[in-house]
C-alpha positions as CSV (number, residue, x, y, z in Angstrom):
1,X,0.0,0.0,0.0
2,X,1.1,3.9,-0.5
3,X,2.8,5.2,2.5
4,X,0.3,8.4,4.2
5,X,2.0,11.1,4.7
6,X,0.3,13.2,7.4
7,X,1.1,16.7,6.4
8,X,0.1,19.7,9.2
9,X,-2.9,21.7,8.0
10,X,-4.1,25.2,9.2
11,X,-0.7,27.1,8.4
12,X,1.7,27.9,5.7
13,X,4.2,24.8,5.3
14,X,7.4,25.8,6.4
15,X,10.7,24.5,4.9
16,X,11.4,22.3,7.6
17,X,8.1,20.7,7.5
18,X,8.1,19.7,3.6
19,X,11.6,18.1,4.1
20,X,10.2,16.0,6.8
21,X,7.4,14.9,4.8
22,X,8.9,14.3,2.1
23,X,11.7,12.4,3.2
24,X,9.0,10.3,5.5
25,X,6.9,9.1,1.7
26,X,9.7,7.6,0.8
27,X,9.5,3.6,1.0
28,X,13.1,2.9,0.3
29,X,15.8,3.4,3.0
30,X,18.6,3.3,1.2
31,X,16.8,6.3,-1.2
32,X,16.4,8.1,2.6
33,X,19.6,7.8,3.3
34,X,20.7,8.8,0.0
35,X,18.1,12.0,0.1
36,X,18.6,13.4,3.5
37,X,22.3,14.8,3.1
38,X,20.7,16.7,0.3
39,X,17.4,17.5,1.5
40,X,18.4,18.7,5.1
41,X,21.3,21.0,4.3
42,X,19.6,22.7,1.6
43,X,16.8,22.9,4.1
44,X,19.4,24.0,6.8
45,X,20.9,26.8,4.1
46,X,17.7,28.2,3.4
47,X,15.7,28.3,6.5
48,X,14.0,25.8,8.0
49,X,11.6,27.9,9.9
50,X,10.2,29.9,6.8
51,X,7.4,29.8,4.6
52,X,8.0,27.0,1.9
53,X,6.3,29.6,-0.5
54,X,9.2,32.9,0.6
55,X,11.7,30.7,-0.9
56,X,13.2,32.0,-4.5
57,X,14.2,29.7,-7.6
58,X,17.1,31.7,-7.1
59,X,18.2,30.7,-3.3
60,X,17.9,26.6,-3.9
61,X,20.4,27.4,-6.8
62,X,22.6,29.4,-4.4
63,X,22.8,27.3,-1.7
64,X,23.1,24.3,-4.1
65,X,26.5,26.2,-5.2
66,X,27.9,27.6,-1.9
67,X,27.0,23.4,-0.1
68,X,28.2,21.5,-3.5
69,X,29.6,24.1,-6.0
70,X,33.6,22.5,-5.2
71,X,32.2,19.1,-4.8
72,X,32.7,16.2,-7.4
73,X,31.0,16.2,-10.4
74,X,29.0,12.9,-8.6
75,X,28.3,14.5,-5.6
76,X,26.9,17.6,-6.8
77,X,24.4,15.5,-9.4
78,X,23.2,13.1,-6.6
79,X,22.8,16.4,-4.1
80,X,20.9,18.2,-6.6
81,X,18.4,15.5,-7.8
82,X,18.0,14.8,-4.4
83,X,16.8,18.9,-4.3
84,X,15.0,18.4,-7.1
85,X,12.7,15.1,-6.3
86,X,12.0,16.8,-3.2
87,X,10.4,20.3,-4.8
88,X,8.8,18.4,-7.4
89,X,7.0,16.2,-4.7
90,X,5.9,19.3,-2.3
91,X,5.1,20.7,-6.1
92,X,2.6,17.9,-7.3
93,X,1.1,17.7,-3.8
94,X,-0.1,21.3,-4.5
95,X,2.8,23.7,-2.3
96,X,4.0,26.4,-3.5
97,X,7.7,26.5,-3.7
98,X,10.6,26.9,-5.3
99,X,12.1,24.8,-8.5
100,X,15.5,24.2,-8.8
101,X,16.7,26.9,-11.2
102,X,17.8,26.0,-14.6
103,X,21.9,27.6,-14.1
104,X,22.4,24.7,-11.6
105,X,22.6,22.4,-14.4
106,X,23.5,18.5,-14.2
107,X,27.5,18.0,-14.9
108,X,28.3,15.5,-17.0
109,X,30.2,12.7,-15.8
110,X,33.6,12.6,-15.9
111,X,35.6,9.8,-17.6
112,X,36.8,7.0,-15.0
113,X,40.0,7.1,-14.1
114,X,41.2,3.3,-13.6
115,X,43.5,2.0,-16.0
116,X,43.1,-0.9,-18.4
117,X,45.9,-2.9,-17.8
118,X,47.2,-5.0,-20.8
119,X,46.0,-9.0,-21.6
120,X,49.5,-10.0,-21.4
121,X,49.9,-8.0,-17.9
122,X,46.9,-9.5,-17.0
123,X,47.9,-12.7,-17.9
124,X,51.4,-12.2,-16.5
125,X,50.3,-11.5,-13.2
126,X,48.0,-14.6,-12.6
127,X,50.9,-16.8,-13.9
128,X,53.5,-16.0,-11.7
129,X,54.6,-19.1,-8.7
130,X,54.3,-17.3,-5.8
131,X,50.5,-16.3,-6.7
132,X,48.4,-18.6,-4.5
133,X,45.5,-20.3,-6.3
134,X,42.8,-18.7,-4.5
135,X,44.1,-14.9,-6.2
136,X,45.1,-16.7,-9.6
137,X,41.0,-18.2,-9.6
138,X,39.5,-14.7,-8.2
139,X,41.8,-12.5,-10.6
140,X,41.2,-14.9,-13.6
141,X,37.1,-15.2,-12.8
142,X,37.2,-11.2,-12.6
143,X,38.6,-10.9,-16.1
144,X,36.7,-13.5,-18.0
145,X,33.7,-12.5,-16.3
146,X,34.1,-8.2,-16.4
147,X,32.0,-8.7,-12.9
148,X,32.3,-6.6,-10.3
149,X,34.6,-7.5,-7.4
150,X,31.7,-7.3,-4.6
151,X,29.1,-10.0,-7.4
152,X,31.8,-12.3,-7.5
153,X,32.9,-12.4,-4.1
154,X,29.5,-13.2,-3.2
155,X,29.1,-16.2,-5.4
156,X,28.9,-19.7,-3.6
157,X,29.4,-22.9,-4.6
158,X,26.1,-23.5,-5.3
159,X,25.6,-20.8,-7.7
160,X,27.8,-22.3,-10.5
161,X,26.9,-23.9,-13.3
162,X,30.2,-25.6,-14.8
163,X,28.7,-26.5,-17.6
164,X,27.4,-23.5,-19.0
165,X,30.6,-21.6,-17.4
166,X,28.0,-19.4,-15.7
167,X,26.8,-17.9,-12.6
168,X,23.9,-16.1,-11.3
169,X,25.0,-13.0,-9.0
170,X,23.4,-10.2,-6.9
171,X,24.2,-6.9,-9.1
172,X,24.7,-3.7,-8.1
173,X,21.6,-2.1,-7.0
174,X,19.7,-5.1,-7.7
175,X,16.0,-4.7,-7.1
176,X,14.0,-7.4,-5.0
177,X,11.1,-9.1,-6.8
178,X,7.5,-8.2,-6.2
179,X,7.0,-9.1,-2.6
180,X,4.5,-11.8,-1.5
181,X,3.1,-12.4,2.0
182,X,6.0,-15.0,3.4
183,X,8.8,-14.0,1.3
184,X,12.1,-13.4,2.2
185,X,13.6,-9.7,1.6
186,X,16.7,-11.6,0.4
187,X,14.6,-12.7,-3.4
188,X,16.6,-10.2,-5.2
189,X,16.4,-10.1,-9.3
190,X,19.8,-11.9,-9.8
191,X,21.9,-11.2,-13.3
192,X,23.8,-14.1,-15.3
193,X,28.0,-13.7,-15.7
194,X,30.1,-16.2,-17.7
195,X,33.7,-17.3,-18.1
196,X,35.6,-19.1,-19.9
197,X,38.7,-21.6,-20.1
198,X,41.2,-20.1,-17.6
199,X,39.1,-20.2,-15.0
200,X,36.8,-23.2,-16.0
201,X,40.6,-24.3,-15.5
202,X,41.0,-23.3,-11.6
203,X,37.9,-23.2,-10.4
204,X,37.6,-27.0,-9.6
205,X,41.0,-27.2,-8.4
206,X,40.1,-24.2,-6.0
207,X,37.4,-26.0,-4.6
208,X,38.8,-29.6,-4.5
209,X,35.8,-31.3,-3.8
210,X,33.6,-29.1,-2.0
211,X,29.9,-28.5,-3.0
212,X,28.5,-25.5,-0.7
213,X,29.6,-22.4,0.6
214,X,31.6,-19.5,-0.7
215,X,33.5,-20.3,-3.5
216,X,36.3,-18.1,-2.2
217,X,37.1,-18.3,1.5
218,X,40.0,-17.6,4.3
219,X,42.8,-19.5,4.8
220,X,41.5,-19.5,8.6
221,X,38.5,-19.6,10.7
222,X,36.7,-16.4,11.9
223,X,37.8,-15.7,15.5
224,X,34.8,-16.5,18.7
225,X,33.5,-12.6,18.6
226,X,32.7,-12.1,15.1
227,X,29.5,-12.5,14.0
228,X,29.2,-13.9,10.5
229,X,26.0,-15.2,8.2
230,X,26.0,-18.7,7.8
231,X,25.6,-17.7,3.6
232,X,29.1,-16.5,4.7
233,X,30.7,-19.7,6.3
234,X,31.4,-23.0,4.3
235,X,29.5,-25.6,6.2
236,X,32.1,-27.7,6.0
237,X,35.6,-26.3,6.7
238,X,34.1,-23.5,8.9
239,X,36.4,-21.0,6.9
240,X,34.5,-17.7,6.1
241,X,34.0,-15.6,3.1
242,X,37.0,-13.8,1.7
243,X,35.8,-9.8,1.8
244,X,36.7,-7.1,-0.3
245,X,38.9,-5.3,1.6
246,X,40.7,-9.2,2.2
247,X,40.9,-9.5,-1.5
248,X,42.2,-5.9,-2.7
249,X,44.8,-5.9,0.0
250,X,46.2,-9.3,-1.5
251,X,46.1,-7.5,-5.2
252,X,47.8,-4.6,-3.4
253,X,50.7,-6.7,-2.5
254,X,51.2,-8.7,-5.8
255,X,51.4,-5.6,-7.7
256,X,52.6,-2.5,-5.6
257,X,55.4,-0.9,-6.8
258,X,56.2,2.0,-4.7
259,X,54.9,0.7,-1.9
260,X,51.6,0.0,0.2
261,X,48.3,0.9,-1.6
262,X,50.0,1.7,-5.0
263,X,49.3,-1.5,-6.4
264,X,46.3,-2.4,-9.0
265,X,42.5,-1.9,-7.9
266,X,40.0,-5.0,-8.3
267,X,38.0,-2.9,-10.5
268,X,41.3,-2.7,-13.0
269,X,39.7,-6.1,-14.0
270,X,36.2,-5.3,-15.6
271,X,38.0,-2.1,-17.0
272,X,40.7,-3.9,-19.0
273,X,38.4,-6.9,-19.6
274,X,35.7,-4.6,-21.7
275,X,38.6,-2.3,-23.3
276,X,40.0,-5.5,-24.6
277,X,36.6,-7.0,-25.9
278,X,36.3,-3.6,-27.8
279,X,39.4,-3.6,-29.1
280,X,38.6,-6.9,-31.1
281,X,35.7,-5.6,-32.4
282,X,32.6,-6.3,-29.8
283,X,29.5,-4.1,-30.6
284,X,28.5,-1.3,-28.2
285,X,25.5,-3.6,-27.6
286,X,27.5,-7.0,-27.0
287,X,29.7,-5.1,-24.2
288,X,26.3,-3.6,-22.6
289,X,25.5,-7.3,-22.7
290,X,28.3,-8.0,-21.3
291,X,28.5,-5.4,-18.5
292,X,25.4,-5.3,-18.2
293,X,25.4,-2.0,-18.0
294,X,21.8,-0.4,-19.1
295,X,23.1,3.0,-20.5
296,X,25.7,3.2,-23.5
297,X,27.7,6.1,-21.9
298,X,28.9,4.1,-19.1
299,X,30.1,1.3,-21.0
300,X,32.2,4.1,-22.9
301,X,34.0,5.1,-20.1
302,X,35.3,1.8,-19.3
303,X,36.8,1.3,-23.0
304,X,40.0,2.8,-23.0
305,X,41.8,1.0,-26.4
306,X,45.6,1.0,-26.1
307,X,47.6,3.7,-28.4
308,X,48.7,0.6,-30.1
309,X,45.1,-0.9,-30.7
310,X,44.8,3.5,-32.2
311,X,47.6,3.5,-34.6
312,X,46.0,-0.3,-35.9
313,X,43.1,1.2,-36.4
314,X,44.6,4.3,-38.2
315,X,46.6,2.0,-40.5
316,X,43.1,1.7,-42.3
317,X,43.4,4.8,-43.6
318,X,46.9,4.7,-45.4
319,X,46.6,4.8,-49.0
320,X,45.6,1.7,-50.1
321,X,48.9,1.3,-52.0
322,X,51.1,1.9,-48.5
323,X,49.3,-1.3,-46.7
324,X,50.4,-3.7,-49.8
C-alpha cells in the first residue's frame, strides 16, 4: 500500500516541514539515506523555519553552489536531484515552492580514471609461482567475467553452473522481486555472468571437492567474537568468506610498486576486460550485454583501447597502395 504522509494543516508549510514529509513518503531506506544529506542542508541553508512559499528559484540554486559548488561532479548530481525530487514532490502535492533553477545544471560525468591494464599484464600476473590459487582463480574469474569484485565475491558454490561456465549474481543495485506475504527480503532479481577456459581451469582445483559455501574463502576460521552469516561460512571447513577489503589488499601486495596501496585496484579487471573486448571488435550492444550496464555512456568510459590498438586502427586509412 502507498505510504500516508500526514502533512500539518491550518498554516503555511514551512521548509522544515516539507523536508520531513517528504523524506517520510519515501518507502526505500537506502533512497532516505541517500536524500537526507541533500534535502536537510539545503533545508538547513535556506531556512527551516520559513514559509516553503518565501523561498526563491534563485536561493535553492545558491545554496546548491555555496553546499556543492567545489564538490565532485558525482556529488553535486546526486545532491541536486535529491533537491529536485524533493520540490517536485511538495510541487505535485499542491505547495507552493521553489524549482531548482535551470543555471544549476547537471555536470556530466567525468571519464573513469582506472587503468586498463594489458592481456599480457593480466595474464602475466596470474601466472607467476608465488600467486596462491585462491588470487590466480579470483583475478582470472574477474577478467573472464568483467563482474564486479563485490558479485563475485559473493558467489557460492552452489551458484555455478560448470557446464554453462556461468553464474547467477546479486548486481549492483539489484532490485527485490515483487514481494508476496512470506517472502524473504533476500529474493533479489539476480543477473547471469560467464567465463571461460582459464578459470573453467582453476575453479575445480580451487574448490577440491567441496559442494556449498563460498567459492572463495579464508585460509583461517573467523575468531569466537565475530559474527558472521552462515551464507558467509562454508558448512564444511568453517572457513569464512574472503571480503573485499581481504581481497584488494592481497592484489595490493602482488602488484605495488612504490609501496603499500600503489598497487592495482580489483575494478582494473572489468576495465581492461571490456577495453580488450572492444578492441577486437565487440558491438557497443554486445559489451552492454556483457557489462550489463543499461546505459551506452557508461560502458564508454570503461573502453580505453591501447595507443597501439589506435595507430591499428589508423593503419586503415593509409593509402591503399602503403598497406600492400
Amino acid at each position: 500500500m502507498p505510504t500516508v504522509v500526514q502533512l500539518p494543516t491550518g498554516k503555511a508549510l514551512t521548509v522544515r516541514a516539507a523536508a520531513d514529509a517528504f523524506l517520510d513518503s519515501l518507502r526505500n531506506p537506502n533512497t532516505v539515506r541517500s536524500y537526507l544529506t541533500g534535502v536537510g542542508k539545503t533545508a538547513e541553508r535556506i531556512g527551516e523555519a520559513r514559509p516553503l512559499g518565501s523561498v526563491a528559484d534563485d536561493e535553492i540554486g545558491e545554496a546548491l553552489e555555496l553546499l556543492w559548488g567545489t564538490a565532485a561532479v558525482n556529488t553535486w548530481n546526486a545532491r541536486r536531484a535529491a533537491v529536485l525530487s524533493w520540490l517536485g514532490w511538495c510541487a505535485q502535492h499542491g505547495y507552493d515552492g521553489p524549482a531548482v533553477p535551470s543555471w544549476t545544471k547537471r555536470l556530466a560525468v567525468p571519464d573513469s580514471e582506472t587503468p586498463a591494464r594489458s592481456k599480457m599484464a593480466v595474464d602475466r600476473l596470474i601466472a607467476r609461482r608465488e600467486v596462491h590459487l585462491r588470487e590466480k582463480t579470483l583475478w582470472r574469474m574477474l577478467y573472464e567475467t568483467a563482474g564486479r569484485s563485490e558479485e563475485i565475491l559473493g558467489v557460492n558454490i552452489e551458484d555455478l553452473d560448470f557446464a554453462g561456465r556461468r553464474c547467477l549474481v546479486k548486481s549492483k543495485g539489484a532490485r527485490s522481486k515483487a514481494r508476496r506475504r512470506g517472502q524473504a527480503r533476500e529474493d533479489f532479481v539476480l543477473e547471469t555472468v560467464f567465463w571461460d577456459a582459464g578459470t573453467a581451469r582453476l575453479l575445480p582445483r580451487l574448490l577440491r571437492g567441496r559442494t556449498r559455501g563460498p567459492v572463495f574463502v579464508t585460509h583461517r576460521r573467523p575468531g569466537p567474537g565475530k559474527v558472521v552469516s552462515p551464507r558467509d561460512v562454508c558448512p564444511d571447513t568453517g572457513l569464512a568468506r574472503l571480503s573485499y577489503g581481504q581481497a584488494r589488499a592481497l592484489l595490493d601486495e602482488h602488484t605495488a610498486m612504490r609501496g603499500p596501496g600503489t598497487g592495482w585496484d580489483l575494478h582494473e579487471y572489468r576495465h581492461s576486460a571490456l577495453t580488450h573486448l572492444g578492441e577486437q571488435g565487440a558491438s557497443l550492444l554486445m559489451l552492454m550485454a556483457k557489462s550489463r550496464h543499461k546505459k551506452p555512456e557508461n560502458v564508454r568510459r570503461y573502453f580505453k583501447p591501447s595507443p597501439e590498438a589506435i595507430s591499428e586502427l589508423t593503419s586503415l586509412l593509409a593509402p591503399g597502395d602503403a598497406r600492400r
